[in-house]
N, C-alpha and C positions, 0 to 999 in steps of 0.2 A: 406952177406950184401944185403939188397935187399929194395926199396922204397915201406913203408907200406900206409895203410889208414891213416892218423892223425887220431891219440887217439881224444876224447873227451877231450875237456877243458870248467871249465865254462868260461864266458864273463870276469870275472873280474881276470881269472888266464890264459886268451890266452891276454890279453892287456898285463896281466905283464910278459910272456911268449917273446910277440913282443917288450915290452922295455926296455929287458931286463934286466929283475928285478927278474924273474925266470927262472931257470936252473936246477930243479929236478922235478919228479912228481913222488908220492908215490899211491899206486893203490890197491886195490887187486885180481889183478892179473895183469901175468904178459904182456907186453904189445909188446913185440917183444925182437930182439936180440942185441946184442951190433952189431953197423956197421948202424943197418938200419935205414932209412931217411924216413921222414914226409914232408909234406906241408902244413904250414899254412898261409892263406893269400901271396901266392908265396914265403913266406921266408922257409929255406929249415933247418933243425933240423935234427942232429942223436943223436942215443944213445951211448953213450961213454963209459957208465958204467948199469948194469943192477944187482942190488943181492938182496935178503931177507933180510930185517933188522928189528928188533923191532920198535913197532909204539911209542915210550918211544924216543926209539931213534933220529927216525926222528922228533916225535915232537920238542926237545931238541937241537938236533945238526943241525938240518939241515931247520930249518922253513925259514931261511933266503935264502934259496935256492928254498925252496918250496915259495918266493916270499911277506912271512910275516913280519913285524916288529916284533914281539914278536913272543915263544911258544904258547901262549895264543890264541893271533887269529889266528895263524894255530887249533888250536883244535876246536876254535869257527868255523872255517869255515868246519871245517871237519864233524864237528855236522848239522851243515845245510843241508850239503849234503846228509848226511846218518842220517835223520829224528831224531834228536837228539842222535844217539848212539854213543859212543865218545868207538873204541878199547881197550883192556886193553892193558897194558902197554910194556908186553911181547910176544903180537901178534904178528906174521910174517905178513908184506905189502912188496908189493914188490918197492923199491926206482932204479929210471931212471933218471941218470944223464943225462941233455943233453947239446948240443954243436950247438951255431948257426952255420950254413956254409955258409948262403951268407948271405950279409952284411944286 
């Protein structure tokens, strides 16, 4: 357990990061270990959970975590990011649960 740099977040998934509206962030690669704490905007985040999952699956199960209304604009947002390339569906990303710790 040890307090990392804060990953990168865009502007529009560190808002919903801070209001708590996101709780996961899928990446590829990976971005630390379960235990260790981040700073964003003095609010303090660990990872809880850290494992490889199909990007099928986080699109699917977990966009709601990753701070989306739908699967949908999670893949649209994910396209933005990564110059329109949208994963297949069976690709490994790495999925990081996290946990606010101070209020």
């Amino acid at each position: 357990m040890a307090l990392i740099p804060a990953p990168p977040f865009h502007p529009d998934m560190k808002k919903a990061l801070l209001e708590g509206r996101k709780s996961c962030a899928s990446r590829n690669k990976r971005l630390g270990e379960i235990g260790d704490c981040f700073v964003i905007d003095k609010v303090v985040f660990r990872f809880v959970d850290i494992r490889p999952e199909k990007f099928g699956t986080i699109a699917y199960r977990f966009y709601r975590c990753e701070g989306f209304a739908t699967a949908s604009e999670f893949m649209s947002f994910w396209m933005r990011l990564h110059r329109g390339a949208l994963p297949l569906p069976n690709s490994l990303k790495w999925l990081h649960i996290l946990e606010r710790v101070t209020p």
